[in-house]
C-alpha positions in Angstrom: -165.6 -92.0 -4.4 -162.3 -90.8 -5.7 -159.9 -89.9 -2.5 -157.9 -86.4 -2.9 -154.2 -86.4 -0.7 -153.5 -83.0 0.2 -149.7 -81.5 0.4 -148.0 -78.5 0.1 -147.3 -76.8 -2.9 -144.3 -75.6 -5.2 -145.2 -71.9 -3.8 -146.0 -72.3 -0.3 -142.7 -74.4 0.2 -140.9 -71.5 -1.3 -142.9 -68.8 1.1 -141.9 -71.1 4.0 -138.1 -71.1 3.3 -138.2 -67.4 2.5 -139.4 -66.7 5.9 -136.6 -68.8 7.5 -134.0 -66.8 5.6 -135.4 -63.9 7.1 -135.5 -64.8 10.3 -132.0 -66.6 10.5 -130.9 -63.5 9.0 -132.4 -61.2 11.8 -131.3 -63.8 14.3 -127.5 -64.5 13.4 -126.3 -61.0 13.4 -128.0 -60.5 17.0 -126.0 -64.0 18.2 -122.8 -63.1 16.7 -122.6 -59.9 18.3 -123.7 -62.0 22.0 -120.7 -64.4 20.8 -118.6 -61.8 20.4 -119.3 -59.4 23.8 -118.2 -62.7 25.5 -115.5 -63.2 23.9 -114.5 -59.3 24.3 -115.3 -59.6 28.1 -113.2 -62.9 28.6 -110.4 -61.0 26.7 -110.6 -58.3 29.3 -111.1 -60.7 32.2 -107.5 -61.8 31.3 -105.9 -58.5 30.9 -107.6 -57.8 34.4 -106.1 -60.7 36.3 -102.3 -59.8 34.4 -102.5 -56.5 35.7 -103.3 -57.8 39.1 -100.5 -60.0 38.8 -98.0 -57.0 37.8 -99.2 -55.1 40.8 -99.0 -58.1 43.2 -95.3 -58.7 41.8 -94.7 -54.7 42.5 -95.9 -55.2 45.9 -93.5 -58.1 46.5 -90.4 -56.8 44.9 -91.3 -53.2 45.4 -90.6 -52.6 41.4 -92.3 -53.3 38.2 -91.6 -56.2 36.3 -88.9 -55.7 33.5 -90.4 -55.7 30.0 -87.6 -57.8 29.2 -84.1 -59.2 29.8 -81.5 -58.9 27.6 -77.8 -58.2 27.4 -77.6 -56.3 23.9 -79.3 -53.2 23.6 -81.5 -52.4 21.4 -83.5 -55.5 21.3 -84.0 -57.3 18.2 -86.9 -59.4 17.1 -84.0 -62.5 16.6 -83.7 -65.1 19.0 -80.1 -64.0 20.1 -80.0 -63.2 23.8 -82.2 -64.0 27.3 -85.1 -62.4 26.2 -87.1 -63.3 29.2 -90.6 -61.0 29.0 -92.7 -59.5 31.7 -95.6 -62.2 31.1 -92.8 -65.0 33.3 -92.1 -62.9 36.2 -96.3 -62.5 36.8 -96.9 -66.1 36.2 -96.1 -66.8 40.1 -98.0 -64.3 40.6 -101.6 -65.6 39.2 -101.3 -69.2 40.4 -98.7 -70.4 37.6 -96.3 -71.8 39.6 -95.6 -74.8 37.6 -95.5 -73.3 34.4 -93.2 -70.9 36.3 -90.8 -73.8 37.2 -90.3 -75.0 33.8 -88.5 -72.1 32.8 -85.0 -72.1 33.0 -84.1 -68.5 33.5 -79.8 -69.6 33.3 -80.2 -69.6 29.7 -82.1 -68.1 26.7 -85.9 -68.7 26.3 -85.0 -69.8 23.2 -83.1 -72.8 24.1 -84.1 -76.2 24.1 -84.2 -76.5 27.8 -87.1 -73.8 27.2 -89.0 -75.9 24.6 -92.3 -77.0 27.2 -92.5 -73.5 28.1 -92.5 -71.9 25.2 -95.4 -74.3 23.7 -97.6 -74.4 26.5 -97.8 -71.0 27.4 -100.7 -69.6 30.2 -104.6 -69.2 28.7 -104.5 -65.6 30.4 -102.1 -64.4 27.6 -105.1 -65.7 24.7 -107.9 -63.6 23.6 -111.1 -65.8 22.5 -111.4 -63.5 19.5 -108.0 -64.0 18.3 -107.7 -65.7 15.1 -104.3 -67.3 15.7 -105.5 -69.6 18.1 -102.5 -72.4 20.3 -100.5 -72.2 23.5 -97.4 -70.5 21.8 -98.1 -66.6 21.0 -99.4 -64.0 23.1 -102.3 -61.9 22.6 -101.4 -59.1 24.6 -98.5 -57.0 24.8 -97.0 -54.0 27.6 -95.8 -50.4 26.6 -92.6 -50.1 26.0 -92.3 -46.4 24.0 -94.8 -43.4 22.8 -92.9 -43.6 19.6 -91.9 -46.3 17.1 -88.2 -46.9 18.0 -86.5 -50.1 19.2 -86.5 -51.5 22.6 -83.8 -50.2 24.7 -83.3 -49.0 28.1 -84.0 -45.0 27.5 -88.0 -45.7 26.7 -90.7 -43.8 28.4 -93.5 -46.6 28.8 -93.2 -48.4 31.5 -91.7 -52.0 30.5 -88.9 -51.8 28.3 -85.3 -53.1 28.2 -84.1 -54.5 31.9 -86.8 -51.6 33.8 -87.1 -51.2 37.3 -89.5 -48.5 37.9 -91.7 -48.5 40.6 -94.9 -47.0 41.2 -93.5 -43.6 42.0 -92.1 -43.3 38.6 -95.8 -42.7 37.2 -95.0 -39.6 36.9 -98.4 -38.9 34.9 -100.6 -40.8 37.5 -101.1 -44.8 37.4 -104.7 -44.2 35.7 -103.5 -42.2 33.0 -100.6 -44.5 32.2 -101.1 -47.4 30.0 -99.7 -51.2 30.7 -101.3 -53.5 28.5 -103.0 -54.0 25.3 -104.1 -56.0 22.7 -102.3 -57.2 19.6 -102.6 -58.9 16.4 -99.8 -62.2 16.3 -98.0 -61.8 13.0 -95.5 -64.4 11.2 -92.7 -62.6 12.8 -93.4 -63.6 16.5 -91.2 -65.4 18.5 -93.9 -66.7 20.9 -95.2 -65.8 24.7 -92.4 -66.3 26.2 -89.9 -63.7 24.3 -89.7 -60.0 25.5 -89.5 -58.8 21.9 -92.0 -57.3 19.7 -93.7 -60.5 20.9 -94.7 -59.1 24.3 -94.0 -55.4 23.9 -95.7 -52.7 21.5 -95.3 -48.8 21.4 -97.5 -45.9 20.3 -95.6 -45.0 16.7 -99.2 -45.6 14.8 -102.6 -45.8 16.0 -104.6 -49.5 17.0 -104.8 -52.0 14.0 -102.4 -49.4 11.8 -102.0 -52.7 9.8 -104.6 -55.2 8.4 -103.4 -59.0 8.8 -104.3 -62.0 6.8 -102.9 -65.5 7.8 -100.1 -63.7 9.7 -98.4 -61.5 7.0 -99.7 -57.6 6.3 -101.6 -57.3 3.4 -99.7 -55.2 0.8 -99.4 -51.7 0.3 -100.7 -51.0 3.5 -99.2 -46.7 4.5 -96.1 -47.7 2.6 -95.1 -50.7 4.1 -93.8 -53.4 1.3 -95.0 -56.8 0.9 -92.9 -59.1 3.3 -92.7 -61.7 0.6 -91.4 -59.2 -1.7 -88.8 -57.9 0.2 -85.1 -58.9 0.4 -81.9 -58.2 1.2 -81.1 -56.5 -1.6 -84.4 -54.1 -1.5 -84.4 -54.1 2.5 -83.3 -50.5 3.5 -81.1 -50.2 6.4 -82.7 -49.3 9.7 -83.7 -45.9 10.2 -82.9 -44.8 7.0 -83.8 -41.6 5.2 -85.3 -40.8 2.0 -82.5 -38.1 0.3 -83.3 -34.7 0.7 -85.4 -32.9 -1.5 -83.6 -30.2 -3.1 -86.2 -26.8 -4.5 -85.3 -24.1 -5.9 -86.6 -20.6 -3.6 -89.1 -18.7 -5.2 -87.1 -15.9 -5.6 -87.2 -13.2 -8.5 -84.7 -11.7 -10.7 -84.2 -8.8 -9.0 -83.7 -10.7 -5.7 -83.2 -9.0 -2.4 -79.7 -9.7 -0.8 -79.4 -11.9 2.5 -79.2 -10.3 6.1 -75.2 -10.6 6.1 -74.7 -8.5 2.8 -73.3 -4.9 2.9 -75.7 -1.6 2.7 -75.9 0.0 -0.4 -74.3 3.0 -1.2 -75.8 6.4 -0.5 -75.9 8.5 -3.2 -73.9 11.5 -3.6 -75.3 15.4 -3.2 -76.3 15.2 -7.4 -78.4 12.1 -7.0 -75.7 10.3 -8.8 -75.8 6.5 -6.9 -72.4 5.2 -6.6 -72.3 1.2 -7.7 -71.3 -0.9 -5.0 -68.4 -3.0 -5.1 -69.2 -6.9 -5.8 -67.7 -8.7 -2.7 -67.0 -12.3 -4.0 -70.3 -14.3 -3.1 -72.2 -11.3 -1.9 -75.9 -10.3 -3.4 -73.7 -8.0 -6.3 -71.4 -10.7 -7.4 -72.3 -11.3 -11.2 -71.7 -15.3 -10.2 -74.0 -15.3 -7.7 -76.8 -17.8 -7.9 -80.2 -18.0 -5.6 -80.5 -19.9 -2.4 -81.6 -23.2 -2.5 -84.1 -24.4 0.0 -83.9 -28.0 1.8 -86.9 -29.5 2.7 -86.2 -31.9 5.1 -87.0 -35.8 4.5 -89.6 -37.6 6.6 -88.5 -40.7 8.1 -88.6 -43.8 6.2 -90.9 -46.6 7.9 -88.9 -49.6 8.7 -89.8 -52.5 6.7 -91.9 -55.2 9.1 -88.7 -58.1 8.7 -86.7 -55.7 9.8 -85.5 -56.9 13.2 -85.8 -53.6 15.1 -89.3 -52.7 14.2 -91.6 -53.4 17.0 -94.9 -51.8 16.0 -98.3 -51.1 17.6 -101.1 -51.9 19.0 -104.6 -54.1 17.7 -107.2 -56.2 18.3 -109.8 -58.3 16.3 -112.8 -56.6 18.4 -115.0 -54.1 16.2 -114.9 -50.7 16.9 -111.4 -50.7 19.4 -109.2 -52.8 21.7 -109.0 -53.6 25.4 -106.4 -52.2 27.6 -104.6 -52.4 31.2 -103.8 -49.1 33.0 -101.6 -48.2 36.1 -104.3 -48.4 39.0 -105.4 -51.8 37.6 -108.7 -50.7 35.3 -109.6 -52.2 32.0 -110.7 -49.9 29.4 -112.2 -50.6 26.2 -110.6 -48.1 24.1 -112.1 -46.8 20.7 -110.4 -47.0 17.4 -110.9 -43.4 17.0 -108.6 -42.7 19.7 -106.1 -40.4 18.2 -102.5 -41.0 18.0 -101.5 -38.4 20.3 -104.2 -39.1 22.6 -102.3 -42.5 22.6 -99.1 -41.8 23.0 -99.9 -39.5 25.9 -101.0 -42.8 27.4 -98.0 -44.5 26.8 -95.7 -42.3 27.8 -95.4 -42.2 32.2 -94.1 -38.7 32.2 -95.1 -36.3 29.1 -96.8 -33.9 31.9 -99.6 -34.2 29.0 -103.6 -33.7 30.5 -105.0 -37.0 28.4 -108.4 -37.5 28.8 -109.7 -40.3 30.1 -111.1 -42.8 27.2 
């Protein structure tokens, strides 16, 4: 008697490991998105406990912190003055105290007495979902402006350039008034602890305006140039303006004479008209030419090395970003949010009804 040794074969081993594809493919989508509402919530958790600490420093010192401190105005994304940002002042605040102590606020944050701080910066500034992960950059940043202009003292947010407001200054109402928000670290940051476009965003395009890759925006993106590609010689100057665009009017031949030119003759008794004079430069004048319409020029964008650009807000979270208001909530907010919607936000005393997102 001849013994048979049973096994699997060629086909059922492939039906097997089709139905684990299927399932991990049913499964993994269904974890990721777990992994990722964790890491979302955890994000908010430390926006949460910032704006606690930027309330309890209020309630202290009966002002808001400054968004930063600096002696040249506007600011500049170059490591050229104090630069101290709001995140320092609330680290006493949220049980920092040592961290607090190694910052030596007598000189810049960028000098080497500075060094430990500025590498080991606090875990509450890190979102989990953040893809520049380390101690040194900041994930979050505070309204400085509804519009995309440099850091200065005349903002509206309510951090900006050596601000004292306090909570009376909400002129819109502290839960219409946004603090914080997310944002994506780029290769131009100049870490946690600098009060540039490090730690302080505005409203001048809508959440994740820009898509990043290793750091550096991905060319072509709404007119901005490649970074790489740009250099001094092709780097406009800041806030410049594309030369006016000169049309001609769409008038006709027989074109009717401007507001300031003299009536017409009335004719005599025998229906004879009598010819005007031709005042020099009037509608008669044989040398006179059409009017020219200007149209005028929409503001340039300002390049993203340009040291006075500052930019918006953004996350890595699908579908929006968190955010910090005034009375201490934490809002997820939806990419679909409109610009104006935003700004409105931003801005502590437009008098604008924003609805709550």
């Amino acid at each position: 008697m001849s013994s048979r040794r049973r096994g699997f074969t060629l086909v059922e081993l492939l039906v097997v490991i089709a139905i684990i594809g299927l399932m991990v493919s049913i499964i993994l989508p269904a974890v990721q998105a777990a992994r990722e509402a964790a890491r979302r919530a955890t994000c908010a958790s430390h926006l949460s406990q910032l704006a606690i600490g930027i309330h309890q420093y209020e309630q202290a010192q009966l002002v808001y912190p400054p968004g930063t401190l600096a002696a040249k105005s506007p600011v500049v994304n170059l490591p050229n003055d104090n630069h101290l940002t709001w995140i320092a002042h609330v680290l006493p605040y949220r049980e920092q105290q040592n961290l607090y102590k190694q910052i030596d606020q007598a000189v810049s944050v960028y000098d080497a007495k500075n060094t430990v701080a500025r590498e080991n910066g606090p875990n509450l500034v890190r979102c989990p979902s953040s893809p520049r992960h380390g101690a040194v950059y900041s994930d979050f940043a505070a309204a400085h402006h509804d519009q995309e202009q440099p850091i200065s003292e005349t903002n509206n947010g309510v951090f900006y350039l050596n601000s004292k407001l306090t909570f009376d200054d909400l002129a819109d109402g502290a839960s219409a008034t946004l603090f914080l928000g997310e944002k994506i670290t780029d290769s131009f940051d100049l870490g946690w602890l600098s009060g540039t476009r490090a730690t302080l965003r505005n409203g001048g395009v809508m959440m994740n305006y820009l898509n990043y890759h290793d750091g550096l925006p991905r060319p072509g993106n709404f007119g901005y140039p490649n970074p790489a590609e740009v250099t001094s010689e092709t780097t406009p100057t800041p806030f410049e303006r594309i030369t006016p665009v000169v049309e001609e009017a769409d008038f006709p031949e027989a074109a009717l004479p401007p507001d300031d030119a003299p009536e017409a003759a009335v004719p005599d008794p025998n229906g004879v008209p009598v010819p005007p004079s031709p005042a020099p430069g009037g509608p008669y004048d044989p040398h006179w030419q059409p009017q020219k319409r200007v149209k005028p020029p929409p503001p340039k964008p300002l390049p993203l090395n340009d040291p006075k650009y500052v930019g918006g807000f953004g996350s890595t979270h699908p579908q929006g970003m968190n955010a910090a208001f005034g009375d201490g909530s934490v809002r997820f907010l939806s990419s679909t949010l409109t610009l104006p919607m935003l700004q409105a936000l931003i801005n502590r005393r437009d008098g604008q009804l924003a609805q709550q997102p």
